[in-house]
C-alpha positions as CSV (number, residue, x, y, z in Angstrom):
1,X,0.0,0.0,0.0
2,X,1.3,3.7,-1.2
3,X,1.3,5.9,2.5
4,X,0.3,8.7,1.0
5,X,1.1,12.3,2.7
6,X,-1.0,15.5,3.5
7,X,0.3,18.5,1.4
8,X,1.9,21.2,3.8
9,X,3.8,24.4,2.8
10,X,7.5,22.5,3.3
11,X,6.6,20.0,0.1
12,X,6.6,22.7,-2.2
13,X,10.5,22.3,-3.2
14,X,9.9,18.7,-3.7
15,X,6.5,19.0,-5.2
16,X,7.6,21.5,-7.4
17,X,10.5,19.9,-8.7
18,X,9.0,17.0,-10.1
19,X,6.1,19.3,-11.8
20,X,8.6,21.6,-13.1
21,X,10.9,18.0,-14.5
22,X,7.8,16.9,-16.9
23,X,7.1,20.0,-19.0
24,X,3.4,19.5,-18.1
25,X,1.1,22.5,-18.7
26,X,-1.4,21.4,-16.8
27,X,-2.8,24.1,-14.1
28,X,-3.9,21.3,-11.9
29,X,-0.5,20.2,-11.2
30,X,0.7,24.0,-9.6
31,X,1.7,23.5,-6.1
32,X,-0.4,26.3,-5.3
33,X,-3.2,24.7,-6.6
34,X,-2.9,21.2,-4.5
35,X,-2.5,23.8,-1.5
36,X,-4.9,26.3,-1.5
37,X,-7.7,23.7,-2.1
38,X,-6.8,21.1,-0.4
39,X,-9.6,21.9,2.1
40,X,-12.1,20.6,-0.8
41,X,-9.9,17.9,-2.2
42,X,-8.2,16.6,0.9
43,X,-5.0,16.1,-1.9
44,X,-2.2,14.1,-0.7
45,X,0.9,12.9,-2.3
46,X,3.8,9.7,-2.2
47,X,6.5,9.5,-3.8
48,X,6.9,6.1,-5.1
49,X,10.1,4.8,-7.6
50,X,11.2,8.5,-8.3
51,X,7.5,8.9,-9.5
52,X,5.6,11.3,-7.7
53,X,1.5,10.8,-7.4
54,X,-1.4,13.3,-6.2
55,X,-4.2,11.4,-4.1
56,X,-7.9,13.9,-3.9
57,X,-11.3,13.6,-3.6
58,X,-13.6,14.9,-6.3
59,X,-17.0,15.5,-5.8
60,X,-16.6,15.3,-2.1
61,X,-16.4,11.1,-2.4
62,X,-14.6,9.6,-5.3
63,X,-10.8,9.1,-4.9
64,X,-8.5,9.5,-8.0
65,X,-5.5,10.1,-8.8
66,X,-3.0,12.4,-10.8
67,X,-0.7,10.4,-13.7
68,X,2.6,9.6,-12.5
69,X,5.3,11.9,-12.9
70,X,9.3,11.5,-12.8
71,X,12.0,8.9,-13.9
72,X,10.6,5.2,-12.6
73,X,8.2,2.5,-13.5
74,X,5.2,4.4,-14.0
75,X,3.2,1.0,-15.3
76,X,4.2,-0.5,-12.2
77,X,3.3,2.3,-10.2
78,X,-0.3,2.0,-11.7
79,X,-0.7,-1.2,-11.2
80,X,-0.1,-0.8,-7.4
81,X,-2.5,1.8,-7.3
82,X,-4.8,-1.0,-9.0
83,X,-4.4,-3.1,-6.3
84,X,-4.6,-0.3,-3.7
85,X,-8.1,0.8,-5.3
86,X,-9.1,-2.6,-5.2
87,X,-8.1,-3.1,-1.3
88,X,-10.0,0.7,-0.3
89,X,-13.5,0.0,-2.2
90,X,-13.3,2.1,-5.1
91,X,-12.5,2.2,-8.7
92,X,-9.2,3.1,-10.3
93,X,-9.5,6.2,-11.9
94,X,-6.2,8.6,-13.5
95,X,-7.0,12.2,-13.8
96,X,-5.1,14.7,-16.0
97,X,-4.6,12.4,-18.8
98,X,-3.7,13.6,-22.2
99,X,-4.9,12.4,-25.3
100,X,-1.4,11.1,-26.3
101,X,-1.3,8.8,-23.4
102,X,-4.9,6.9,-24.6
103,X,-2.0,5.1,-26.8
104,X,0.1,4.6,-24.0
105,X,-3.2,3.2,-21.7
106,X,-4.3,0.6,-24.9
107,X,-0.9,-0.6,-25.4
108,X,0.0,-1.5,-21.7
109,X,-3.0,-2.2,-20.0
110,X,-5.2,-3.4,-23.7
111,X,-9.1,-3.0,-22.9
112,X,-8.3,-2.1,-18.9
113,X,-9.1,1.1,-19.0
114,X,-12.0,3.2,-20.5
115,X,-10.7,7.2,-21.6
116,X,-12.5,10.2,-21.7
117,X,-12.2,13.7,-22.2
118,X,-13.7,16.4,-19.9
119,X,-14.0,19.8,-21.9
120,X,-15.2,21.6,-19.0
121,X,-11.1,21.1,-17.4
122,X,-9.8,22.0,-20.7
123,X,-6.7,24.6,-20.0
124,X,-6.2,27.8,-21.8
125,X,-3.6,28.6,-22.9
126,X,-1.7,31.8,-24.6
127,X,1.0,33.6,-25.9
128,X,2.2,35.8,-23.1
129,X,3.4,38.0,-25.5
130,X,0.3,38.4,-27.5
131,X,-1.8,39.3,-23.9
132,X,0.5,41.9,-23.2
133,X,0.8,43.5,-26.4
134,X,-2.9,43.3,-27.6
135,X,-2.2,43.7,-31.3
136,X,-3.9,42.9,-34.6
137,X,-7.7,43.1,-35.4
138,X,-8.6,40.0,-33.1
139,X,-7.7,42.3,-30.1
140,X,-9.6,45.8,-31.3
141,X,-12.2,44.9,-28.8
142,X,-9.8,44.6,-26.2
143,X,-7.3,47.4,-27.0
144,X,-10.7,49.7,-27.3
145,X,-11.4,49.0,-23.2
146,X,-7.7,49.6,-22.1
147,X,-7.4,52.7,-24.1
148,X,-10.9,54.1,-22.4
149,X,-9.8,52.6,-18.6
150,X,-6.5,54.8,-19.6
151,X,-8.2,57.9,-20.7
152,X,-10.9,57.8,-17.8
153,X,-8.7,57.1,-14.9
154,X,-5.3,57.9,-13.1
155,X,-4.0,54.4,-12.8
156,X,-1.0,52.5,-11.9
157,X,0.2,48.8,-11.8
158,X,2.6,47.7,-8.9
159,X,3.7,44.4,-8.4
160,X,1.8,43.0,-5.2
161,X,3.6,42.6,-1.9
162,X,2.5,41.1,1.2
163,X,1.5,44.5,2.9
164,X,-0.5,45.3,0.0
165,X,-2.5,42.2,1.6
166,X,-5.2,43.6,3.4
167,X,-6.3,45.8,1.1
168,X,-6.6,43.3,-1.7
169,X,-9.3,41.4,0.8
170,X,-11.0,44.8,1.7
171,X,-11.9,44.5,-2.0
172,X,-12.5,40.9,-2.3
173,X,-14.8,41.7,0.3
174,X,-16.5,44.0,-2.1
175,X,-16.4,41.7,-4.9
176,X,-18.2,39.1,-3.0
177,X,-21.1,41.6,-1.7
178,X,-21.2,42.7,-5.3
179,X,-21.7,38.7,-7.0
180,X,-23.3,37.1,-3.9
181,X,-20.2,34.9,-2.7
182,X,-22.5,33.0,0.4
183,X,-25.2,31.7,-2.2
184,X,-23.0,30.0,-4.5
185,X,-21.1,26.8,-3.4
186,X,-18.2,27.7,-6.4
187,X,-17.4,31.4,-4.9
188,X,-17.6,30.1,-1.6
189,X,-14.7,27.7,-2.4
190,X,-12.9,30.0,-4.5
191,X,-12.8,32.6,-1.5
192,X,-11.7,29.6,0.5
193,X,-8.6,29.4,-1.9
194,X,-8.1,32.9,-2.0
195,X,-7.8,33.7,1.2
196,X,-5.5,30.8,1.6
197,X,-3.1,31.8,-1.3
198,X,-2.6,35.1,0.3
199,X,-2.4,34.4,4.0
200,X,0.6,32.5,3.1
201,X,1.9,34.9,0.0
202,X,5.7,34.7,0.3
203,X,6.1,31.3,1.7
204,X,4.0,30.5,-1.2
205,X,6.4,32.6,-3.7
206,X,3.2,34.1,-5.5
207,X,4.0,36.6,-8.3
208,X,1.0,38.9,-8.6
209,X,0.1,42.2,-9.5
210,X,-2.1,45.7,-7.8
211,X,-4.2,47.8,-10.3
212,X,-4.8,51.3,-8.7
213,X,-7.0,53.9,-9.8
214,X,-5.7,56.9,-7.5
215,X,-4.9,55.4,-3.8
216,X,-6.8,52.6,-4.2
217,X,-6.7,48.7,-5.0
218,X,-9.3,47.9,-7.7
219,X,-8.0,44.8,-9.2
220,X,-5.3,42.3,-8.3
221,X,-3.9,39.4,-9.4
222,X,-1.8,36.4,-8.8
223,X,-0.1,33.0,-10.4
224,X,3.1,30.9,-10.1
225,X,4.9,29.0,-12.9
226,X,3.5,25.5,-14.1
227,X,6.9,25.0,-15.7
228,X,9.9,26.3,-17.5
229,X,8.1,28.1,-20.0
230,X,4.2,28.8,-18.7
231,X,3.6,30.6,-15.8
232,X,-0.7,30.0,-14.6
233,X,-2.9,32.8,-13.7
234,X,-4.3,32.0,-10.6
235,X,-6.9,34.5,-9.3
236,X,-8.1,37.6,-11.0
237,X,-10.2,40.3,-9.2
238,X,-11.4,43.5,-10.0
239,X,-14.1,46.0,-9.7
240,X,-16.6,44.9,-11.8
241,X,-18.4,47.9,-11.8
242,X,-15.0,49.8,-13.2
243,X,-15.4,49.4,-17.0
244,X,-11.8,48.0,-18.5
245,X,-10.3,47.4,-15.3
246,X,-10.4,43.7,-15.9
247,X,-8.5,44.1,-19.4
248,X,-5.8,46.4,-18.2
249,X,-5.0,44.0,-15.2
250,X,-5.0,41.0,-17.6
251,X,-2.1,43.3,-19.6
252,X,-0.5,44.6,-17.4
253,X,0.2,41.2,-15.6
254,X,1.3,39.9,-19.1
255,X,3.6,42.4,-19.5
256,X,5.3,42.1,-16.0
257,X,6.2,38.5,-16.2
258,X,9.2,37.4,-17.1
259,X,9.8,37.2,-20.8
260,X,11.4,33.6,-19.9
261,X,7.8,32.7,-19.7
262,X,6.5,32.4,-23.2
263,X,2.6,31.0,-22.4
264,X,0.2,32.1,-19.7
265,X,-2.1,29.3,-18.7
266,X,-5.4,31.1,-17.4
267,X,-6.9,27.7,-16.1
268,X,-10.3,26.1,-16.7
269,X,-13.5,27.7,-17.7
270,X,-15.2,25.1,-15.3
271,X,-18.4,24.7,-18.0
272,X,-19.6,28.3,-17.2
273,X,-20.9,30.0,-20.4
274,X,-20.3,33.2,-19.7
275,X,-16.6,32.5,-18.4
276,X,-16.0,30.2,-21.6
277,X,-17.0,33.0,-23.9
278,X,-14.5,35.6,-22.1
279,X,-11.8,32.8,-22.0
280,X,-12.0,32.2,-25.8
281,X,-12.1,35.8,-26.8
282,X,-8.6,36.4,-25.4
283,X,-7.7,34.0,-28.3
284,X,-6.1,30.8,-27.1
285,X,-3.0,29.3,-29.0
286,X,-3.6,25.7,-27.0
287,X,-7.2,24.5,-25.4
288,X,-5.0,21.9,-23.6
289,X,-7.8,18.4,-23.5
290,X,-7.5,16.8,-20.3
291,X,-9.6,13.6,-19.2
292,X,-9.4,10.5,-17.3
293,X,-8.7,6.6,-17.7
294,X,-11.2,4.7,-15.4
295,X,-10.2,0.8,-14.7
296,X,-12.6,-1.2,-16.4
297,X,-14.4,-2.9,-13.9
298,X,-14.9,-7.2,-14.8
């Protein structure tokens, strides 16, 4: 049986290092992620044959688990987990699977395993270059709301620091009042995360960003790197009511992050229609498909 461990602030080095090995784009497997919602998904990890694994509930009662990442037998490793399943009552089931590994599934474990794609956790993903620069016709729409926000208000961007903290929840606060945060289970548990992300900021070694409009916080932001090359937006909040503020928060964080970082991957529209339609009109270069491989059960 894999002893598998509850996430804590000291596994980030470790955590991190295999994430950041793989190359994988995949928001779901940021550190600050597995940390900040651990309170709904109870994740754990193990680190089995220089492979490391992700344990978490979904749904509030089925167990799965991420794909194996690092250097050892990762067909062994499943088939350990098989057993493990097996022993615990529940089916076998491998998140965060690419289509590219359905190949992989057929070919060592032939007609164990059913695949499926989830478009609701499809990633997006974009140029960072082409977020912060906002050029060409497919950005007009865009451009049009910075350039008002920039005629219609004394603004400034700052890169946000812990002390800048307290304010940022001052206008979460706002935000919530404004959207109805207690009536809706998906803003409760994004608060949740939120408020967990920043009370531990710098051990957490969040990059984020402050919009002001005079002496005051209107928008602010926040991500880490997925890997050497993609850096995920994690949280993004601004006053609604402040027309263009979102689109001059999303630029301005583009064009603060390190050029090293060539995509920005702005997570999961979650099937919301509204936040699908505002995902795809910042023009995606990769809608990164994500499902599962259940165990077949005989």
């Amino acid at each position: 049986m894999i002893d598998f461990k509850p996430i804590k602030i000291e596994d980030k080095e470790l955590i991190t290092s295999y994430f950041l090995a793989c190359g994988n784009r995949d928001c779901n497997l940021s550190f600050v992620n597995l940390y900040t919602w651990q309170f709904l998904t109870n994740s754990c990890y193990a680190v089995v044959d220089n492979c490391l694994i992700v344990r978490f509930t979904l749904d509030e009662e089925s167990i799965v688990y991420t794909m194996p990442v690092g250097t050892g037998d990762v067909k062994g490793i499943i088939g350990i987990l098989k057993d493990q399943a097996k022993a615990e009552g529940h089916v076998l089931r491998i998140h965060g699977v690419f289509p590219e590994m359905e190949e992989w599934f057929n070919r060592e474990f032939p007609g164990r395993f059913d695949y499926r794609l989830d478009r609701d956790y499809f990633d997006y993903i974009y140029l960072r270059k082409e977020l912060a620069e906002l050029k060409g016709k497919n950005f007009q729409p865009k451009r049009n709301h910075v350039n008002k926000f920039k005629r219609t208000y004394n603004y400034r961007y700052t890169p946000l620091t812990a002390d800048m903290i307290p304010h940022c929840l001052e206008l979460e606060e706002k935000w919530c009042e404004q959207h109805g945060c207690d009536e809706e289970q998906s803003l409760i548990n994004e608060r949740k995360a939120l408020n967990s992300a920043l009370r531990h900021f710098d051990e957490l070694e969040l990059t984020g960003g402050a919009l002001w409009v005079d002496d005051e916080i209107v928008g602010f932001t926040y991500g880490a790197p997925v890997n050497r090359d993609t850096f995920a937006v994690h949280i993004e909040k601004a006053d609604s009511r402040i027309d263009g503020a979102y689109n001059i928060l999303n630029q301005e964080f583009a064009l603060h992050i390190p050029e090293k970082y060539i995509y920005l991957n702005r997570e999961e529209d979650l099937g919301l229609v509204g936040l699908r339609k505002a995902k795809l009109s910042y023009r995606p270069v990769i809608l990164l498909e994500k499902g599962y491989a259940q165990l077949i059960e005989n």
